[in-house]
C-alpha positions as CSV (number, residue, x, y, z in Angstrom):
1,X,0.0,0.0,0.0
2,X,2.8,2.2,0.6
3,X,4.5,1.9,-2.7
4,X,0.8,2.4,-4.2
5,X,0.9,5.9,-2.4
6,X,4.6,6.7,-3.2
7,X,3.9,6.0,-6.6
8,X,0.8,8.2,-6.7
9,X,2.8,10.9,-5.3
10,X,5.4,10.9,-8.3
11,X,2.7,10.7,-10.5
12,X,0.8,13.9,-9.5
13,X,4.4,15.6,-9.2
14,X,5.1,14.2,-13.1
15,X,1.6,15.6,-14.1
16,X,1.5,18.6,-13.1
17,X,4.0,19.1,-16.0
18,X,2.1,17.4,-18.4
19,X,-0.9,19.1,-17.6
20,X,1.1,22.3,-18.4
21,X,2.0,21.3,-22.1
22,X,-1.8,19.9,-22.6
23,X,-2.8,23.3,-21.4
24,X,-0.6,24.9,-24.6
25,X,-2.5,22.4,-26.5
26,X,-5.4,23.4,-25.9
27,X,-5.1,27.0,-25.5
28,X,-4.5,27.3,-29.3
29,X,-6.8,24.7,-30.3
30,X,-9.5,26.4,-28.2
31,X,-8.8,29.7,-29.6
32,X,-7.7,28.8,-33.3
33,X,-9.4,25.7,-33.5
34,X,-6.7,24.3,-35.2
35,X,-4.0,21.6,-33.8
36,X,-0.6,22.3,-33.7
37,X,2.2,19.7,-34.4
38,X,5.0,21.6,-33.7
39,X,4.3,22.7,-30.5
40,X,6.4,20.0,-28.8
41,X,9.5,21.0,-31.6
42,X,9.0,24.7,-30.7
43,X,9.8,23.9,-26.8
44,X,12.7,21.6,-28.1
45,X,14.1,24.6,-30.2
46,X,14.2,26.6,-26.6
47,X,15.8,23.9,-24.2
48,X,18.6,24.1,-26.8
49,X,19.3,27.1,-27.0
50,X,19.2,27.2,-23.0
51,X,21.4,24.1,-23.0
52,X,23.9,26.4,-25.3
53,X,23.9,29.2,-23.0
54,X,24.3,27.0,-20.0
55,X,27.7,25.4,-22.0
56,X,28.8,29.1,-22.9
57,X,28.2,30.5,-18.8
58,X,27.8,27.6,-16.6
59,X,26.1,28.6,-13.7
60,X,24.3,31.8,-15.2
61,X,20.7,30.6,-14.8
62,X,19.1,33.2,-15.5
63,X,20.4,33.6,-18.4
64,X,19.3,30.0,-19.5
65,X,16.0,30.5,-18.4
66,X,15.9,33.4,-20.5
67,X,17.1,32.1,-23.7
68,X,15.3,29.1,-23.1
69,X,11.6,31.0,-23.1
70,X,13.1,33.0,-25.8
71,X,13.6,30.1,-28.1
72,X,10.4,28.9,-27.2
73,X,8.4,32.2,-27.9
74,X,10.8,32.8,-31.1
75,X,10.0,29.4,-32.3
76,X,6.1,29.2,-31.4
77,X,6.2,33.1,-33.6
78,X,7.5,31.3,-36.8
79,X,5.0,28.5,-36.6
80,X,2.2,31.1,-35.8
81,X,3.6,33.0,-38.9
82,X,3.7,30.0,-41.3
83,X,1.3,27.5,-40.7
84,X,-1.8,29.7,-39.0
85,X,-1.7,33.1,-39.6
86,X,-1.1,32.7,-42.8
87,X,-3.2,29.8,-43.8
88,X,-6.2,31.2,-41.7
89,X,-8.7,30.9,-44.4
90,X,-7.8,27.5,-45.1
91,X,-9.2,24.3,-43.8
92,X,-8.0,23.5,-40.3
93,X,-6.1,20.2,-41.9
94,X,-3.9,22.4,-44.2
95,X,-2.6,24.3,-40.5
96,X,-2.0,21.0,-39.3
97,X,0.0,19.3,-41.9
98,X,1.8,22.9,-42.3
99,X,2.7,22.3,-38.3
100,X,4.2,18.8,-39.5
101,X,6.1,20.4,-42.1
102,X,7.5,22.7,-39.8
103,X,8.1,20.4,-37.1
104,X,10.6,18.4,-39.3
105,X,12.6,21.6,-40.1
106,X,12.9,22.3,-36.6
107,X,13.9,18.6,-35.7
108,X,16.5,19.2,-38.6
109,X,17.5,22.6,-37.1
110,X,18.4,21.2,-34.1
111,X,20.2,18.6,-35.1
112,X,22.2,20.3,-37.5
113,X,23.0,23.0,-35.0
114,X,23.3,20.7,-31.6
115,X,27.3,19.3,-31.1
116,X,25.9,16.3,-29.9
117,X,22.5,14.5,-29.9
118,X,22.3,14.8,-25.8
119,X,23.0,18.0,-24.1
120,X,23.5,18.8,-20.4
121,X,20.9,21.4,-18.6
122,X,21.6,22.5,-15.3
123,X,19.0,21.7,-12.3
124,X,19.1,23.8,-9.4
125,X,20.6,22.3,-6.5
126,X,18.8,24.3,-4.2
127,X,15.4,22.2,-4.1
128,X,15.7,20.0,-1.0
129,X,14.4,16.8,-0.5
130,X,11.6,16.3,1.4
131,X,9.5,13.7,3.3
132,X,5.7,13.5,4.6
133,X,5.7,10.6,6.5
134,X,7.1,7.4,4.9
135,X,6.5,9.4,1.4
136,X,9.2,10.8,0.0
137,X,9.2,13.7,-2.3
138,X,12.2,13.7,-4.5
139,X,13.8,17.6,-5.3
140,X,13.4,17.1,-9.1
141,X,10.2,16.2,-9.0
142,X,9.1,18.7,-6.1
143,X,10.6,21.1,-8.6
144,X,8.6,20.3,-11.3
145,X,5.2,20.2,-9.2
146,X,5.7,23.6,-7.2
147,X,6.5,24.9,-10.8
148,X,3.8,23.3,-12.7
149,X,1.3,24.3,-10.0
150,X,2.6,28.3,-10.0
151,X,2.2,28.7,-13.9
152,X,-1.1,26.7,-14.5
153,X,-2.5,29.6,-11.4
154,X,-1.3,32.5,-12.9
155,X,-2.7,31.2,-16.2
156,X,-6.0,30.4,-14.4
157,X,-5.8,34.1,-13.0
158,X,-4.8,35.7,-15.9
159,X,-7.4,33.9,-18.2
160,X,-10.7,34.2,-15.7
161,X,-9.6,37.5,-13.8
162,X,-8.5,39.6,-16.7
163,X,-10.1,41.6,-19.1
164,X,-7.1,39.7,-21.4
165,X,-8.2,36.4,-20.6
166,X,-11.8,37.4,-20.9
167,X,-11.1,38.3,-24.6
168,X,-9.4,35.1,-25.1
169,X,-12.2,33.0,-24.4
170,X,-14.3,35.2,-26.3
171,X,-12.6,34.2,-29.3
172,X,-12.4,31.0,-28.3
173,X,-16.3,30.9,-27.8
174,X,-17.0,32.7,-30.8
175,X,-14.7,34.8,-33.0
176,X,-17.4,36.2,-35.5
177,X,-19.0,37.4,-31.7
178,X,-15.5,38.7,-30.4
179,X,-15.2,40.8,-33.6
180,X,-18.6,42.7,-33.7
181,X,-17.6,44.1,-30.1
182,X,-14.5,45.0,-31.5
183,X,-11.7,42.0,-30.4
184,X,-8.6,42.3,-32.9
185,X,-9.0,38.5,-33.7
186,X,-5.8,38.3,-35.7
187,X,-3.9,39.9,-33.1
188,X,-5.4,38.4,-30.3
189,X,-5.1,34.4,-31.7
190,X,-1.5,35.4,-32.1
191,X,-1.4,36.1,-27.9
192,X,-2.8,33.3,-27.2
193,X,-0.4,30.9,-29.3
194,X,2.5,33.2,-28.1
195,X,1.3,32.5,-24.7
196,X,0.7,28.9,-25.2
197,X,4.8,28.9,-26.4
198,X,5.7,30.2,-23.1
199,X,3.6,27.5,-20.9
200,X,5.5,25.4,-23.2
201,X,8.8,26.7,-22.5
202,X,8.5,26.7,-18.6
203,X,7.0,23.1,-18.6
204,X,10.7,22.6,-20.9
205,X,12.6,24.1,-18.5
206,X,10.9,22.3,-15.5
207,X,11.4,19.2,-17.5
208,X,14.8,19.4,-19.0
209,X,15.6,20.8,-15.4
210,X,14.9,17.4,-13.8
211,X,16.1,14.7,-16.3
212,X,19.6,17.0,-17.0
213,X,19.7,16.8,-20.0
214,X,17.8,17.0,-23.5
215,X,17.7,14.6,-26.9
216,X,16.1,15.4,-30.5
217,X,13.6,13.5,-29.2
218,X,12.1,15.4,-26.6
219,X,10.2,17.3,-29.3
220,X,8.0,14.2,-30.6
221,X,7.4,12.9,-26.6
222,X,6.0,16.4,-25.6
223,X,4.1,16.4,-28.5
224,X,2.8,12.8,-27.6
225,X,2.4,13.6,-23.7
226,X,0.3,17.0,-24.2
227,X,-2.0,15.8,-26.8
228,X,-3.1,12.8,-24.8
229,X,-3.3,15.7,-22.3
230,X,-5.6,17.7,-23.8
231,X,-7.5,15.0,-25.6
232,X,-8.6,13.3,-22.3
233,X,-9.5,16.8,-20.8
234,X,-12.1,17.4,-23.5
235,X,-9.5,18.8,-25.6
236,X,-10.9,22.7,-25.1
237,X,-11.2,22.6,-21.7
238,X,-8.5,24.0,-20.1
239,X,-9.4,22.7,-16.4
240,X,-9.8,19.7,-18.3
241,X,-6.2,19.8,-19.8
242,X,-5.1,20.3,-16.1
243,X,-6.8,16.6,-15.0
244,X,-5.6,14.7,-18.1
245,X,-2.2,15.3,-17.7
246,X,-2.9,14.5,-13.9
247,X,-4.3,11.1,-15.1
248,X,-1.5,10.5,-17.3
249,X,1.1,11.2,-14.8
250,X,-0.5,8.8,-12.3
251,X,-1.0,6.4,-15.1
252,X,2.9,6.1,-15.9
253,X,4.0,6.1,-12.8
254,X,1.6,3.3,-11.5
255,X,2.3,1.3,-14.5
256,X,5.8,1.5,-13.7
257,X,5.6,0.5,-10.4
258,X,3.0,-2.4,-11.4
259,X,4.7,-4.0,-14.9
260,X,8.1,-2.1,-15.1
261,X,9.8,0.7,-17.3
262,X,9.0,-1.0,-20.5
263,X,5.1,-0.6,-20.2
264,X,5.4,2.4,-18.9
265,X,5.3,4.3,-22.7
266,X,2.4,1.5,-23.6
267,X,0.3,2.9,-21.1
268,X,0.5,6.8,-22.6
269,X,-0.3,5.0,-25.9
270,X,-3.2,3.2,-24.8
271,X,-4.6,6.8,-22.9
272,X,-4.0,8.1,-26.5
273,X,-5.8,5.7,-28.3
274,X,-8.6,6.0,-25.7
275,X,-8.9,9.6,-25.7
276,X,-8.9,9.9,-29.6
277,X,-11.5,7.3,-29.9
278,X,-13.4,9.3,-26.7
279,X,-12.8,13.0,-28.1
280,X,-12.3,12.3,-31.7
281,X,-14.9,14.7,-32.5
282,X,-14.5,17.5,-30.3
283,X,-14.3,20.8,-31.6
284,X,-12.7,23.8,-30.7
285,X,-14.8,26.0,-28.4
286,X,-15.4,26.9,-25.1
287,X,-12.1,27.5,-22.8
C-alpha cells in the first residue's frame, strides 16, 4: 500500500508538468481551433538554445531560463507565422500538416545546430528533498510540481480575472462574436499561441531541469504527452487539460511501479488511443 501511495505521489508531481504542455494544446486549439504539431518542436528549439547558454556560462541561470523561453516564444512566432496566420482561411487540416512540415525543419535545425545529440541542462541544486511521512518527495520532482502548480495559477488568474483572458475565451467561444464588439482577432489568436509557447517553455525548463539533459527526441514525446493531455480533458477545456495530464502522470507512474519501465510508454499509448477514440470529434470551443 505504501509503494501504491509513493507512486501516486510521483505521479501527480510528473503531471503537473504534463498538464502544463496539454494546457498549450489546448489554449491554441480552443482559440484557433486548429491543432498544432510543432508545439512540442518549438519547446525543443528553446531547451537548446538554454542548454547552449548553459555550456557558454555555466552557472548563469538566469540567463538559460531566459534564452530558453526565448527560443520557445521565437520558435512558437515562426510557426504562428507560417502554418496559422497565414493559412487562416484554409481548412484546419492544411494548418495542421503545415505544423508537420514545420516540425521536421525544426527537428533538422536542431540537429544540424546541436554538437551532440544529448545535451546537459543545469538543475538547481537548491530544491531539497523532502519527506511527509514514509513518502518521499524527490527535489526534481518537487521542482517540477511547485513549478507546474505556480504557472497553471497564474494562467488560471490571468485567463478568468483579466479583461485579457476574458477576450481570449471570447474568441475562443466565438470569433465572428468577439469581432462585432470590437476583439482584434488576428492579433489576439497570435497572444494566445505566443502565450501557449511560453507555458510550453516553462513546462521545458521544469522538465529538461529534472532529467539534465535533452535529446532530438524530446520534441515528438511532448508532443505525444500534451495531446493525450488535452484530448482526455475534452480537448478545449483548459481545467480539463489540467486533470488529463494528472491522469497521465499517475497512469505512468503506476504502470511502472505495477509491470516495469518498459510498459510504462504503452500505457501513454493506450490513454492516447482511448482519448482519440473518446474525443475524436470535439471541436474547438469553449475554454
Amino acid at each position: 500500500m505504501l509503494d501504491f501511495v509513493q507512486a501516486l505521489a510521483d505521479g501527480v508531481m510528473l503531471g503537473a508538468t504534463y498538464s502544463l504542455l496539454g494546457l498549450g494544446f489546448t489554449l491554441i486549439f480552443g482559440v484557433l481551433r486548429r491543432l498544432n504539431l510543432a508545439f512540442g518542436p518549438s519547446i525543443l528549439v528553446g531547451i537548446y538554445a538554454g542548454s547552449h547558454v548553459h555550456l557558454a556560462w555555466p552557472g548563469a541561470s538566469s540567463a538559460v531560463v531566459g534564452a530558453t523561453l526565448g527560443g520557445a516564444l521565437l520558435a512558437g512566432a515562426y510557426v504562428e507565422r507560417c502554418c496559422f496566420r497565414a493559412l487562416a482561411d484554409q481548412a484546419p487540416v492544411v494548418s495542421m500538416v503545415s505544423s508537420f512540415a514545420v516540425w521536421m525543419q525544426l527537428q533538422e535545425l536542431v540537429a544540424l545546430l546541436a554538437p551532440s545529440r544529448t545535451m546537459p541542462y543545469p538543475s538547481p541544486a537548491w530544491v531539497p528533498t523532502v519527506t511527509v511521512g514514509s513518502i518521499l518527495l524527490r527535489s526534481d520532482a518537487l521542482l517540477m510540481w511547485a513549478g507546474a502548480t505556480g504557472i497553471m495559477l497564474g494562467l488560471f488568474a490571468l485567463l478568468y480575472r483579466t479583461r485579457l483572458g476574458t477576450a481570449i475565451r471570447a474568441l475562443a467561444d466565438s470569433p465572428e462574436a468577439a469581432a462585432l464588439v470590437g476583439v482584434n482577432v488576428p492579433a489576439l489568436g497570435a497572444l494566445a499561441f505566443l502565450l501557449a509557447s511560453a507555458v510550453g517553455g516553462v513546462a521545458g525548463i521544469l522538465i529538461a531541469a529534472s532529467q539534465r539533459q535533452v535529446t532530438p527526441y524530446f520534441g515528438l514525446w511532448a508532443t505525444v504527452k500534451g495531446l493525450t493531455a488535452m484530448l482526455l480533458g475534452g480537448a478545449s477545456s483548459l481545467p480539463g487539460a489540467v486533470l488529463g495530464g494528472l491522469l497521465l502522470g499517475v497512469a505512468e507512474v503506476e504502470t511502472l511501479w505495477l509491470l516495469g519501465g518498459q510498459f510504462r510508454d504503452l500505457a501513454t499509448y493506450a490513454l492516447l488511443l482511448l482519448a482519440v477514440a473518446v474525443r475524436g470529434r470535439t471541436r474547438g470551443g469553449d475554454l
